[in-house]
MDTraj code that builds the backbone (N, CA, C; nanometers):
import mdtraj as md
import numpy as np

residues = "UNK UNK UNK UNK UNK UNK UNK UNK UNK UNK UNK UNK UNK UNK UNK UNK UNK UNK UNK UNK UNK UNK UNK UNK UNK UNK UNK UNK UNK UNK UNK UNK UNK UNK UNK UNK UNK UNK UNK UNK UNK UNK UNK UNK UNK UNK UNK UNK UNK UNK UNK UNK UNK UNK UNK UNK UNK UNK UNK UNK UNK UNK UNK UNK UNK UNK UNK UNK UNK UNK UNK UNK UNK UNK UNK UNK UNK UNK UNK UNK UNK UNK UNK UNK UNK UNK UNK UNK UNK UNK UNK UNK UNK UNK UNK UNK UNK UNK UNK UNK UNK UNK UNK UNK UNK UNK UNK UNK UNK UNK UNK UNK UNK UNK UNK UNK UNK UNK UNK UNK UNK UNK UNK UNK UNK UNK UNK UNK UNK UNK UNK UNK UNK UNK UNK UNK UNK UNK UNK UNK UNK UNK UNK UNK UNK UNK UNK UNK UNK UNK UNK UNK UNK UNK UNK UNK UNK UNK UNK UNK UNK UNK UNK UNK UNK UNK UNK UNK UNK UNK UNK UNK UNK UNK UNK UNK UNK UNK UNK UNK UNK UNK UNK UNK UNK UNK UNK UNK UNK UNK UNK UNK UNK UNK UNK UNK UNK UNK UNK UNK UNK UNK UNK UNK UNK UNK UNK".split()
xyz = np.array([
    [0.2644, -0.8535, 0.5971],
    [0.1748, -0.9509, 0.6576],
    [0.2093, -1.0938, 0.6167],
    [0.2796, -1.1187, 0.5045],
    [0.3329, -1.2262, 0.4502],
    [0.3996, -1.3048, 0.5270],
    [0.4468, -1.1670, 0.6623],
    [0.5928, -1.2593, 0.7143],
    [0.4986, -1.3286, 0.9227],
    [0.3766, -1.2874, 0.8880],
    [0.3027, -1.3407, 1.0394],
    [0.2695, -1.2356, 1.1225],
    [0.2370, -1.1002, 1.1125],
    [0.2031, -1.0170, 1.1445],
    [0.0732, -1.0360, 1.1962],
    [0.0511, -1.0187, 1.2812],
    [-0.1056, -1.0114, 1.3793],
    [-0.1567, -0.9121, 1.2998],
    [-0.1341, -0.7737, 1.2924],
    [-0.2053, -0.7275, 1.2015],
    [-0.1527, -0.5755, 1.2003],
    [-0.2202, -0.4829, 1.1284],
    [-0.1489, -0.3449, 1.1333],
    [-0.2799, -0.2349, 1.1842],
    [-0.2139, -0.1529, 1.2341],
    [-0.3295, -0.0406, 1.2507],
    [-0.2543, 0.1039, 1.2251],
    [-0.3692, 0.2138, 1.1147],
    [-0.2450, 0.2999, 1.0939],
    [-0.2936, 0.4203, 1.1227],
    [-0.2242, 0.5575, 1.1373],
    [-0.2425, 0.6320, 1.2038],
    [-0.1621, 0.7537, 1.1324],
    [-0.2457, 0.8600, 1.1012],
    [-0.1892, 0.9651, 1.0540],
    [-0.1500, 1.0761, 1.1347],
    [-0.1968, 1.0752, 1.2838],
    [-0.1078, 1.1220, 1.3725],
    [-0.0109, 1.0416, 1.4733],
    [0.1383, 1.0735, 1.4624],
    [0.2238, 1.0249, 1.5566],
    [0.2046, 0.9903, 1.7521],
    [0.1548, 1.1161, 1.7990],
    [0.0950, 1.1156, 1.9153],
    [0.0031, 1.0023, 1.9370],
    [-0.0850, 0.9599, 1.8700],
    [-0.2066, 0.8705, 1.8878],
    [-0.1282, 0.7338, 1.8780],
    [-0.0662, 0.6896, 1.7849],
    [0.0045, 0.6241, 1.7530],
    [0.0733, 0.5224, 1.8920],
    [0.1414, 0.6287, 1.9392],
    [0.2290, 0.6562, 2.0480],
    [0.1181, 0.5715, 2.1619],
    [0.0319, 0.6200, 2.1931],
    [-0.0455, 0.6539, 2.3078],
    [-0.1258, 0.4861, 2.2853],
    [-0.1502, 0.4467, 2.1309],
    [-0.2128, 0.3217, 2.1178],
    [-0.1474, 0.2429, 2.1247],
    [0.0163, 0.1999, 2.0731],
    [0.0918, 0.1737, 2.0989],
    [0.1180, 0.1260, 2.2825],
    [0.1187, 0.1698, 2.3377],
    [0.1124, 0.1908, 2.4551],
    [0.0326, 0.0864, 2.5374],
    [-0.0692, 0.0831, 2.5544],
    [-0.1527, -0.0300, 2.5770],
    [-0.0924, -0.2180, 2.5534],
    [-0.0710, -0.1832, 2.4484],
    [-0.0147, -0.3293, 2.3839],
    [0.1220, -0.3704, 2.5013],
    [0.0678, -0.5015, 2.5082],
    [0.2610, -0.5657, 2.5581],
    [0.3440, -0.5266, 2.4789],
    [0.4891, -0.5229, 2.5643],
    [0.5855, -0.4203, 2.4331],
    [0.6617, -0.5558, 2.3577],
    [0.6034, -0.6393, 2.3764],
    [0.6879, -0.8101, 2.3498],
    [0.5883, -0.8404, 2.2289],
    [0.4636, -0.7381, 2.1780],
    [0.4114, -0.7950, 2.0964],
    [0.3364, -0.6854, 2.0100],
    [0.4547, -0.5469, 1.9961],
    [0.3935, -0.4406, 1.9646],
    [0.5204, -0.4410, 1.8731],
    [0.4840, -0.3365, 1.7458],
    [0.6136, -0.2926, 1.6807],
    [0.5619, -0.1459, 1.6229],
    [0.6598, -0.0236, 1.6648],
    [0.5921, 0.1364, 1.5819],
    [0.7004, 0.1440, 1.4741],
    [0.5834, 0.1457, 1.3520],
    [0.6806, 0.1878, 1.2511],
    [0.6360, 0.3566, 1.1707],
    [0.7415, 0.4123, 1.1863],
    [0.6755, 0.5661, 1.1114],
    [0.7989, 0.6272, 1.0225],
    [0.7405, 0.6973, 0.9202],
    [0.8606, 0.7586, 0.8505],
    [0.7710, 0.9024, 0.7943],
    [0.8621, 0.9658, 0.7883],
    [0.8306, 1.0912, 0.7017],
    [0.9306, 1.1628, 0.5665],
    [0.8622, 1.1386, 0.4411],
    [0.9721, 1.1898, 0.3674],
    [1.0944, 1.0792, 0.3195],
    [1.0448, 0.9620, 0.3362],
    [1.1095, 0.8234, 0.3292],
    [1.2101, 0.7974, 0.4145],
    [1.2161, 0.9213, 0.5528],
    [1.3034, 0.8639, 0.6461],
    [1.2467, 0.8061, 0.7706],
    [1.2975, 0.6922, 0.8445],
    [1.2297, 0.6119, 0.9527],
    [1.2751, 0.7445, 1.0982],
    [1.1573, 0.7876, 1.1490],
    [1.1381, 0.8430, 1.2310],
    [1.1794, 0.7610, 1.3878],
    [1.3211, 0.9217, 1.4475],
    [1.3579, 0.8398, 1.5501],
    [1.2697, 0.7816, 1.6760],
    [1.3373, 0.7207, 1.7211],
    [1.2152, 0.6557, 1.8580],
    [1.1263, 0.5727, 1.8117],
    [1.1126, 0.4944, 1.6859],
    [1.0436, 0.3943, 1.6249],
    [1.1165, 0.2707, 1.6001],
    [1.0770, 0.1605, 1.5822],
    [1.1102, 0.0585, 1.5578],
    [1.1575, 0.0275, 1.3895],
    [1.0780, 0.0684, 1.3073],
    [1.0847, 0.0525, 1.1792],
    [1.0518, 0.1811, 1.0929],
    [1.1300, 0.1857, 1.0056],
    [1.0166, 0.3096, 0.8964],
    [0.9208, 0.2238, 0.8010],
    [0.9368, 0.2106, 0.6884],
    [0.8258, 0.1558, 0.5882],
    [0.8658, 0.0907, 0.4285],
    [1.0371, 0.0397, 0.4869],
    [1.0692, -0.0888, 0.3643],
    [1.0562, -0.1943, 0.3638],
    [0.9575, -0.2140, 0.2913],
    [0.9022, -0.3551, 0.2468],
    [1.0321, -0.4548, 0.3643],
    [1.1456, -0.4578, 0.3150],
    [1.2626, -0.5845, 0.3526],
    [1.2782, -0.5696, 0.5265],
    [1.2459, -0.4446, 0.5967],
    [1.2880, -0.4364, 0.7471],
    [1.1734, -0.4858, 0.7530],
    [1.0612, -0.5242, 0.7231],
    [0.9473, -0.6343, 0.7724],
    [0.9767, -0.7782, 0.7866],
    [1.0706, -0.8244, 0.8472],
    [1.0853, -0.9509, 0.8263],
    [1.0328, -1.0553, 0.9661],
    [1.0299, -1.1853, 0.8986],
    [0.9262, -1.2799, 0.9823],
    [0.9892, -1.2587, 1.1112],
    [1.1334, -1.2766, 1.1839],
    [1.1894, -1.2447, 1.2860],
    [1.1497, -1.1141, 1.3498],
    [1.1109, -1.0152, 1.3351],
    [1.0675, -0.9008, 1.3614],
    [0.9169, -0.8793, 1.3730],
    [0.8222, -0.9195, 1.3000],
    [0.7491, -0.8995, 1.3673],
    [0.6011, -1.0186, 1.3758],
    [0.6662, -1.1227, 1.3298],
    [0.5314, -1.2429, 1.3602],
    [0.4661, -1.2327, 1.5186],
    [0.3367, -1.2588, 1.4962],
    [0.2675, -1.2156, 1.6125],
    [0.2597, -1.1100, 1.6599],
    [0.2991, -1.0438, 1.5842],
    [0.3115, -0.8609, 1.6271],
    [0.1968, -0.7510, 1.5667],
    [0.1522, -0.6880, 1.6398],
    [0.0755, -0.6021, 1.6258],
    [0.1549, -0.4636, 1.5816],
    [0.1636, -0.3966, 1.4094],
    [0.2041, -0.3027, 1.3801],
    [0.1429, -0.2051, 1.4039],
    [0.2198, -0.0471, 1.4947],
    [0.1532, 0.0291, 1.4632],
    [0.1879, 0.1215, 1.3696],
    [0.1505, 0.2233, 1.2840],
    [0.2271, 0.2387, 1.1871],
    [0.1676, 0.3968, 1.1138],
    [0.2688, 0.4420, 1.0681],
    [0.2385, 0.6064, 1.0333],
    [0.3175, 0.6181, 0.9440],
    [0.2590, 0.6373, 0.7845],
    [0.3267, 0.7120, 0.6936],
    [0.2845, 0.8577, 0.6116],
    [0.3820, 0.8753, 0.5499],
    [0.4027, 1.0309, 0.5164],
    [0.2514, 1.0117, 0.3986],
    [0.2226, 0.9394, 0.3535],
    [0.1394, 0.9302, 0.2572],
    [-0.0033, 0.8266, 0.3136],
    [0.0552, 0.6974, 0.2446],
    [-0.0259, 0.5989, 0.2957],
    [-0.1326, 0.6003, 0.3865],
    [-0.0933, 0.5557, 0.5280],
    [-0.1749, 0.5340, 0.6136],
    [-0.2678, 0.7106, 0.6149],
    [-0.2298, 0.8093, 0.6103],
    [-0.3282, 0.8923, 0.5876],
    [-0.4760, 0.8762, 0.4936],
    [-0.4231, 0.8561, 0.3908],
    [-0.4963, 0.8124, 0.2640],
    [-0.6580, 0.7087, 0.3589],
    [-0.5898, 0.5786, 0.3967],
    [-0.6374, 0.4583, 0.4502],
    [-0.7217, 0.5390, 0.5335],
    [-0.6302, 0.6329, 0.6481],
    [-0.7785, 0.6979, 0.7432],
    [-0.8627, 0.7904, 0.6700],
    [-0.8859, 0.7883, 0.5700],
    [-0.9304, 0.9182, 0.5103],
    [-1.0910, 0.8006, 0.4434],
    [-1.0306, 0.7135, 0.4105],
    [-1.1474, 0.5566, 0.3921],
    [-1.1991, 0.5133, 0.4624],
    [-1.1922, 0.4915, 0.5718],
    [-1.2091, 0.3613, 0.7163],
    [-1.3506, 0.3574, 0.7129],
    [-1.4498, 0.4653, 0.6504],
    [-1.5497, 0.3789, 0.7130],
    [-1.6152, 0.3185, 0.5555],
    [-1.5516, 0.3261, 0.5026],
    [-1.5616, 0.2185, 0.3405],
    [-1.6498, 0.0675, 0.4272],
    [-1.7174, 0.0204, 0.3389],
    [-1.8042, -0.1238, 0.3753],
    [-1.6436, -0.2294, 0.3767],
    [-1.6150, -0.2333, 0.2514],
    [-1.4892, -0.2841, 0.1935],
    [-1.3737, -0.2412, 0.2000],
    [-1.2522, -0.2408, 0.2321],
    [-1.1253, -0.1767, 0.2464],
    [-1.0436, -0.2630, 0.2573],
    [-0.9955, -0.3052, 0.1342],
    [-0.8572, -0.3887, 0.0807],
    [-0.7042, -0.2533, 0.0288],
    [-0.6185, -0.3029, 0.1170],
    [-0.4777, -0.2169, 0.0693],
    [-0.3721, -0.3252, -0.0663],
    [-0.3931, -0.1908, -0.1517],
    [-0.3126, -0.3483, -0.2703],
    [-0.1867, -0.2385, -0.3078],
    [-0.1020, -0.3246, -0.3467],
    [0.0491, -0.2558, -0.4398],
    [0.0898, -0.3373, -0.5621],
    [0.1738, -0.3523, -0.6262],
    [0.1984, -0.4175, -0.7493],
    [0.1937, -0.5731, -0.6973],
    [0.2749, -0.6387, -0.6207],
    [0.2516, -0.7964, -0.5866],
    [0.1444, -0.8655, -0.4967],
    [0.0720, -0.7571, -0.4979],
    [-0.0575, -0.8561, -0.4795],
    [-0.1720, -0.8090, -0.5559],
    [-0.1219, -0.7601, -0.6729],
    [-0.2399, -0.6574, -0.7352],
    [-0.3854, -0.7978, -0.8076],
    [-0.3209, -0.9185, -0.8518],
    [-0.4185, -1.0291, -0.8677],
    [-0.5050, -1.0628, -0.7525],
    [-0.4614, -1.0786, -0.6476],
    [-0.5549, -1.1149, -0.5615],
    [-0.6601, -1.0116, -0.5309],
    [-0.6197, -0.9377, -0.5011],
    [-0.7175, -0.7921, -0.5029],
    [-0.7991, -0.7806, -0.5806],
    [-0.7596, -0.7619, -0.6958],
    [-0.8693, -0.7490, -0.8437],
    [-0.9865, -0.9071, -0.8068],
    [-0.9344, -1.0277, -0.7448],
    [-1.0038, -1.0997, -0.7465],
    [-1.1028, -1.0791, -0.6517],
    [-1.0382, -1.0433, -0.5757],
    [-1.1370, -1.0152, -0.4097],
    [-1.2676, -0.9109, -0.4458],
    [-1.2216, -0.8044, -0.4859],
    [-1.2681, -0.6728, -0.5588],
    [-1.3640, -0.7383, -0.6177],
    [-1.3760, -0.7829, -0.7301],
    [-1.4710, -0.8753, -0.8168],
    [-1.5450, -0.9747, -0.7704],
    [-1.5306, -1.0217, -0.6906],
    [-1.5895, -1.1533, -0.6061],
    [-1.7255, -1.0555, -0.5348],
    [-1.7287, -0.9662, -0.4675],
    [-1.7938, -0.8437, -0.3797],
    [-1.9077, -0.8827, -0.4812],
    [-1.9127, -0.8313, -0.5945],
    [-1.9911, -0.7939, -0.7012],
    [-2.0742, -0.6477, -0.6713],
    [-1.9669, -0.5738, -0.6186],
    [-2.0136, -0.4321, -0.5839],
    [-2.0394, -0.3318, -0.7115],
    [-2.1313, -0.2381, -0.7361],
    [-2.1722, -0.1773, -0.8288],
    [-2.0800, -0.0557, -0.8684],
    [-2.0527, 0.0125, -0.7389],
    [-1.9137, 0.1507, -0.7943],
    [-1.7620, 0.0468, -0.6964],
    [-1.6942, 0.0479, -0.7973],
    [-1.5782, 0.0594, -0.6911],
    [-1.4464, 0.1929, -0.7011],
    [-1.4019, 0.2367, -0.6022],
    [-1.3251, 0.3446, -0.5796],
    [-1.1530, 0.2648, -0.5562],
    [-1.0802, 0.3238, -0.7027],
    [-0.9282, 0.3446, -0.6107],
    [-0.8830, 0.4332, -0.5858],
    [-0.7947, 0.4349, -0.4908],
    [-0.7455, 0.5535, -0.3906],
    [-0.6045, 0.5419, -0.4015],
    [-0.5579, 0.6584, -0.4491],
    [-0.3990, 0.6044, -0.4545],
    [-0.3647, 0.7231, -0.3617],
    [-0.2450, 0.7116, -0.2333],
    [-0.2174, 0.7865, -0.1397],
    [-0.1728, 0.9207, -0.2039],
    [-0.0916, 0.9424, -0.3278],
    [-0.0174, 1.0462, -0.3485],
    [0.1064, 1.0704, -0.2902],
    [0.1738, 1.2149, -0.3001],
    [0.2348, 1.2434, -0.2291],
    [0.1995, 1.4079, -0.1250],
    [0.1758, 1.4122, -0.0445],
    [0.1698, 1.4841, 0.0528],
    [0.0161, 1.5929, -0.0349],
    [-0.0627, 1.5305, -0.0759],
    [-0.1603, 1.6115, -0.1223],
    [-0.1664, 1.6227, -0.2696],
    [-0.0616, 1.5670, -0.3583],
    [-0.0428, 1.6173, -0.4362],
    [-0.0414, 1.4764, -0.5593],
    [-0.0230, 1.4630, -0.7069],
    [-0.0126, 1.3508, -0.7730],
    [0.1134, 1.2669, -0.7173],
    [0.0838, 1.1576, -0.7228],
    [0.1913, 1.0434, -0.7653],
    [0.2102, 0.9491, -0.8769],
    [0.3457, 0.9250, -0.9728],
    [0.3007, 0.8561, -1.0745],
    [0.3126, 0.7038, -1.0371],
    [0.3797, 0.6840, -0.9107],
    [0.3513, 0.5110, -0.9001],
    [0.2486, 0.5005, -0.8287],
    [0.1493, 0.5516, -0.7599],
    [0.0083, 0.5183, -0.7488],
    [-0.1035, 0.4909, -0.9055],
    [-0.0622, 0.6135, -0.9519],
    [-0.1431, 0.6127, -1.0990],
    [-0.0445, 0.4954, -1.1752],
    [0.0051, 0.4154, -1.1666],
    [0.0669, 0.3004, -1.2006],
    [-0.0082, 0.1788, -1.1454],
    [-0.0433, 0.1470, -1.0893],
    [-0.0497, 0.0882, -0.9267],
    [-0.2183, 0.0418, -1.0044],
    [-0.2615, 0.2045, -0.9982],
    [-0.4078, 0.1757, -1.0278],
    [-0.4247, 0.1224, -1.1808],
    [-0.3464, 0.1833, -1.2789],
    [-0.3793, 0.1462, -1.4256],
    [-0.2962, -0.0176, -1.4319],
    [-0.2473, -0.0866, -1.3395],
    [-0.2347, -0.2274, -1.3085],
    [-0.3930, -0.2922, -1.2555],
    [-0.4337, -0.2239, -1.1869],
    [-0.5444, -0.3202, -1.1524],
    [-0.6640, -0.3274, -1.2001],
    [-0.6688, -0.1752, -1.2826],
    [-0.7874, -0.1568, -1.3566],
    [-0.7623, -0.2453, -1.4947],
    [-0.5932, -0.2565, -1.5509],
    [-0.6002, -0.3574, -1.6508],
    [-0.6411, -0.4507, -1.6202],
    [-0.6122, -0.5226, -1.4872],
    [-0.6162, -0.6898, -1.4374],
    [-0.7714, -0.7065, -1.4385],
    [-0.8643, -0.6224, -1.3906],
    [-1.0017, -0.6753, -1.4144],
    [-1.0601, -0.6008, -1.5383],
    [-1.0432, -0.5521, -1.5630],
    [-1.0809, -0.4814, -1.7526],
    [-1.0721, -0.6357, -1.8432],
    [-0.9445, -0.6815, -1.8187],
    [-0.8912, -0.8076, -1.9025],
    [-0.9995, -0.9161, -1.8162],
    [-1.0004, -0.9742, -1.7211],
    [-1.0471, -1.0586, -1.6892],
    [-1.2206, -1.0568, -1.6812],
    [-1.2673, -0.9716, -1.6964],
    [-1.3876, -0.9210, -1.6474],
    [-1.4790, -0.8246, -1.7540],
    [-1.4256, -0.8565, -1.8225],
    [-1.4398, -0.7699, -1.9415],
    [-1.5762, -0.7635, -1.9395],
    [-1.7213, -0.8318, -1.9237],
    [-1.8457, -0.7623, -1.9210],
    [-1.8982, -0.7197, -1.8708],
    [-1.8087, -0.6728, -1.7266],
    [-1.8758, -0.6311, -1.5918],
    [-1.8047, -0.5608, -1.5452],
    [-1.7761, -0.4541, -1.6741],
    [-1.6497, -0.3481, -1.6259],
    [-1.6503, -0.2194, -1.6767],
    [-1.7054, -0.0791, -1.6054],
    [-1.7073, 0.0209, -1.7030],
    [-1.6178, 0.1198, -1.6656],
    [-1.5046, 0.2023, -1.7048],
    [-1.4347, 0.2774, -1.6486],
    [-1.5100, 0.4141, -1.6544],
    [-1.5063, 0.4900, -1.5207],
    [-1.5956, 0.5861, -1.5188],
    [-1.5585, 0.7060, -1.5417],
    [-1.4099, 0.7197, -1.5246],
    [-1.3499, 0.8949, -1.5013],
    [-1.2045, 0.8525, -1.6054],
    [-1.2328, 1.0004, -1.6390],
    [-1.0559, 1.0258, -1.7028],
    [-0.9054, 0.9810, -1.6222],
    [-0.9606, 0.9786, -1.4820],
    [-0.8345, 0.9766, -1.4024],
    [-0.7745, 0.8046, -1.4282],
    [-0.8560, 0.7538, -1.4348],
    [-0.8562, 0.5821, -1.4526],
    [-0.8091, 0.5909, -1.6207],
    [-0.8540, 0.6230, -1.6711],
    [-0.8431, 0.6217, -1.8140],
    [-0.6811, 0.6293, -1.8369],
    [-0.6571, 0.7296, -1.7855],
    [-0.5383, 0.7876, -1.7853],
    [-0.4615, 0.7045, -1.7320],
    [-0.4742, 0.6515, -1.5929],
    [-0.3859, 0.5709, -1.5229],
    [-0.3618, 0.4215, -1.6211],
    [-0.4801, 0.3471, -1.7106],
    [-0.4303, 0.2992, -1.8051],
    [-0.3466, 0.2461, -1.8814],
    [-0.3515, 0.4193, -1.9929],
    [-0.2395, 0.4834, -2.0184],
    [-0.0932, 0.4356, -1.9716],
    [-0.0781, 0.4781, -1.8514],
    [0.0579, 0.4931, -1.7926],
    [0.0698, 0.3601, -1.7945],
    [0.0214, 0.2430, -1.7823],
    [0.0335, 0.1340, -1.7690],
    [0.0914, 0.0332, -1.8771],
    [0.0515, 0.0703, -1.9484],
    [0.0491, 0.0387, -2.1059],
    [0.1908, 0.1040, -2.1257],
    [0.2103, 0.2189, -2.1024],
    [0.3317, 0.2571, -2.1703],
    [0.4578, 0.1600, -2.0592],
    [0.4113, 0.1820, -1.9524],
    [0.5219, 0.1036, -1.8365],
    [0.5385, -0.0512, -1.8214],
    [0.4339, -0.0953, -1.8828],
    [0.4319, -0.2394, -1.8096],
    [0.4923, -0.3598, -1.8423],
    [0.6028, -0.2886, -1.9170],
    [0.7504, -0.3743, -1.8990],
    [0.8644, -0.3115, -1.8733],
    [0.8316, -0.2202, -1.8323],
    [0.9529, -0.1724, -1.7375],
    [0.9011, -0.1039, -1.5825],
    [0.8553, -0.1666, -1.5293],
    [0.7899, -0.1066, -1.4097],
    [0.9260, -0.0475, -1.2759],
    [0.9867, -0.1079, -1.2787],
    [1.1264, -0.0778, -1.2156],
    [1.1470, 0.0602, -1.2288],
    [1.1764, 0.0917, -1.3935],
    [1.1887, 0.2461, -1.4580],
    [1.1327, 0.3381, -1.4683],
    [0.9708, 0.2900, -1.3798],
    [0.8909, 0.3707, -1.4019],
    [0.8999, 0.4404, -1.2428],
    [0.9220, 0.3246, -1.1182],
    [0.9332, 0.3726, -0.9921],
    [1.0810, 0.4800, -0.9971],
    [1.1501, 0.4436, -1.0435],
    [1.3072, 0.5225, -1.0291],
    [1.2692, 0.6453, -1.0888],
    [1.1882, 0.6519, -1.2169],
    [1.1553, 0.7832, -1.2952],
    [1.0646, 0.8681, -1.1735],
    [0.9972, 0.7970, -1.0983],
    [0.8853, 0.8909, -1.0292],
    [0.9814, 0.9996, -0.9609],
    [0.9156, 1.1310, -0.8866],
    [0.9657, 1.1780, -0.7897],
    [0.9694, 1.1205, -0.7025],
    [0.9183, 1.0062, -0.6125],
    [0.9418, 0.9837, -0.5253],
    [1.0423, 0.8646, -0.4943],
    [1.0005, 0.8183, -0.5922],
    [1.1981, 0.7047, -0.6237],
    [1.2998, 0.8043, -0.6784],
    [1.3190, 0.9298, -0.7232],
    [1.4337, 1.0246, -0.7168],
    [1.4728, 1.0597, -0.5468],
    [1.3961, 1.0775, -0.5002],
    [1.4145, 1.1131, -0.3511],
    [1.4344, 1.0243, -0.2649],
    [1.3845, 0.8966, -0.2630],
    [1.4519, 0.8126, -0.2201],
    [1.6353, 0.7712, -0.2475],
    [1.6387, 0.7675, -0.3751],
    [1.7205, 0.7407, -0.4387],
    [1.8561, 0.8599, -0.3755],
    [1.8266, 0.9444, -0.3760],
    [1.9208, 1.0683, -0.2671],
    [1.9598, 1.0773, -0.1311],
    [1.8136, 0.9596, -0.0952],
    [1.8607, 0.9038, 0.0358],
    [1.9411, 0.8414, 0.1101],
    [1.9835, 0.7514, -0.0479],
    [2.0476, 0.6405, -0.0044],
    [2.0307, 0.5313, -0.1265],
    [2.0659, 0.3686, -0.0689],
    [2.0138, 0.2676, -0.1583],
    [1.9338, 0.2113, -0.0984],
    [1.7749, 0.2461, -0.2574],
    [1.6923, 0.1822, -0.2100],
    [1.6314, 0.0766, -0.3295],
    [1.8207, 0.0453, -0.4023],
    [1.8089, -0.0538, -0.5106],
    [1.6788, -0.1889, -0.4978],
    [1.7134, -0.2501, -0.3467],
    [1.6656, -0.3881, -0.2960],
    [1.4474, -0.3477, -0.2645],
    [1.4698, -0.2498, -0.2532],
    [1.2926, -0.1574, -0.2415],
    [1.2651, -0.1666, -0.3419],
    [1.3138, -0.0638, -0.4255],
    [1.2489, -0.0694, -0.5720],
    [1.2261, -0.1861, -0.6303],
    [1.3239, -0.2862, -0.5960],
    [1.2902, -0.4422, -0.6923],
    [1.2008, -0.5007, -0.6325],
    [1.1717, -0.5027, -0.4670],
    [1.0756, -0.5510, -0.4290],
    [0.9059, -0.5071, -0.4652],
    [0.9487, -0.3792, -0.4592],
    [0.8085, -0.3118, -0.4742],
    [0.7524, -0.2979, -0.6492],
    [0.8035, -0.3491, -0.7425],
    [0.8264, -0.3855, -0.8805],
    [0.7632, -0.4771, -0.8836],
    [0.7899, -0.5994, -0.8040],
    [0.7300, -0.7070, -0.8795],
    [0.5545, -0.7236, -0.8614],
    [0.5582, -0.8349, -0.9680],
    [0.4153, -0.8133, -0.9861],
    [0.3229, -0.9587, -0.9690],
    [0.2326, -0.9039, -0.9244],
    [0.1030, -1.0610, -0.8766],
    [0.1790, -1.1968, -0.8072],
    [0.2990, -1.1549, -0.7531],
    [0.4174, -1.2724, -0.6275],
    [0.3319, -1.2733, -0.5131],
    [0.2302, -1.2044, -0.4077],
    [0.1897, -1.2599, -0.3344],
    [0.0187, -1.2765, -0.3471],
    [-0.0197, -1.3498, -0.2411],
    [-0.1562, -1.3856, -0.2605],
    [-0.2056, -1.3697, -0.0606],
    [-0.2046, -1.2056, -0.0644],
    [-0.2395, -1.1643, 0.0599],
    [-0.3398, -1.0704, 0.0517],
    [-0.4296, -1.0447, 0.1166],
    [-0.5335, -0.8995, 0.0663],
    [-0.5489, -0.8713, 0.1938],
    [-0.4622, -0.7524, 0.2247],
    [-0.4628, -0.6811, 0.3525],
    [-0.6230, -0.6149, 0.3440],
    [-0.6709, -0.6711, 0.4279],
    [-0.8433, -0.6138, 0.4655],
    [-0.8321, -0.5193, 0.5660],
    [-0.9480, -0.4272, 0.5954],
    [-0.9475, -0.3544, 0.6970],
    [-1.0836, -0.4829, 0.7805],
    [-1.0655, -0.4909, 0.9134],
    [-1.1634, -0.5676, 1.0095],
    [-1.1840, -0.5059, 1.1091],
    [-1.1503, -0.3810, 1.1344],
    [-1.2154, -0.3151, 1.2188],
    [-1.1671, -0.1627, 1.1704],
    [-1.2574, -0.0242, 1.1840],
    [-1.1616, 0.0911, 1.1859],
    [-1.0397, 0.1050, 1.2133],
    [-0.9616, 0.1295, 1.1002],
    [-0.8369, 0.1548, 1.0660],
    [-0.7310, 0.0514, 1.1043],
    [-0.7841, -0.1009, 1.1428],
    [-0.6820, -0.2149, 1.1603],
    [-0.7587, -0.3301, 1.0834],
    [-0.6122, -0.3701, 1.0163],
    [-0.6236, -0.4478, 0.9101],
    [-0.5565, -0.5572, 0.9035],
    [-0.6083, -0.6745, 0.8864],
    [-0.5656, -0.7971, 0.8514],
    [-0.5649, -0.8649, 0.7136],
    [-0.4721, -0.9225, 0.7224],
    [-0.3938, -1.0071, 0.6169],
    [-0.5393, -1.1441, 0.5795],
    [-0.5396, -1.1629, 0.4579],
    [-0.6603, -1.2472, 0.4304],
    [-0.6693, -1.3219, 0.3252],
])
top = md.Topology()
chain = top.add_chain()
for i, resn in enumerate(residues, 1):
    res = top.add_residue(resn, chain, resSeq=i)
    for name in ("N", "CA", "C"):
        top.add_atom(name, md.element.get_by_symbol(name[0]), res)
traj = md.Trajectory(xyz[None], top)
């Protein structure tokens, strides 16, 4: 969204996708889908951070389907609040998050196909540090799973790079191919100041 994206809408079935897709001018539509970290044929994009670029899709309406992610997101939609965060925008988020002055808040980390992920539980023990530290009297951690995610944080959070390459799912990427220029992107930390919102069921704008 950094790069002028009208906005994204995501979709855990391909067919629908397809069919919503469809509607849109094709001069101002882009389908991006992958499964298994490969970009699914007959799409425009799969889901690396770097094939998002301002030439591609400013003013463009994404539609978009991943193996994890956007499932997760429809599994939320009718949340009051629904901000999507990753490691470089994990400050703004925690700020946004906190600003609400909401009483429970829920993170949701996609996983992988049902199952744990350790750069989500990374992801989260980043943001639960960022307002733990900043927020410190208006902050209670409620479950072991957070606790834990922490943890992982603390042990990683100077080598976060090593921690995505260690996951299974940066091994599998990594078999794919090079996804040296991903991993560094998706590493860094609190570089943008975007808070992908949801503004209507399951489409989300940049904010």
């Amino acid at each position: 969204m950094k790069n002028g994206a009208d906005s994204i809408q995501v979709f855990s079935d391909l067919g629908l996708l397809k069919d919503n897709a469809k509607r849109w001018d094709a001069d101002k539509r882009l389908m991006l889908a992958e499964r298994g970290g490969k970009k699914i044929d007959g799409f425009d994009l799969g889901n690396s951070p770097l094939s998002v670029t301002k030439e591609k899709v400013q003013g463009k309406r994404l539609f978009m389907s991943t193996t994890n992610g956007t499932r997760s997101l429809k599994k939320v939609q009718n949340a009051k609040y629904l901000f999507a965060m990753a490691l470089p925008n994990r400050r703004v988020v925690a700020e946004r998050i906190m600003s609400l002055n909401q009483k429970n808040v829920l993170i949701l980390g996609s996983g992988w196909e049902g199952s744990y992920s350790l750069e989500d539980s990374l992801a989260a023990g980043a943001l639960a540090f960022y307002i733990k530290k900043n927020f410190i009297n208006e902050v209670n951690i409620s479950n072991d799973e957070l606790q834990a995610s922490l943890a992982l944080w603390d042990v990683w959070k100077n080598d976060i790079l090593g921690c995505l390459k260690t996951a299974t799912h940066g091994k599998r990427l990594t078999s794919l191919g090079d996804y040296e220029d991903d991993f560094k992107c998706c590493s860094e930390l609190d570089c943008l100041d975007i808070v992908p919102t949801q503004v209507e069921r399951g489409v989300i704008r940049a904010s």
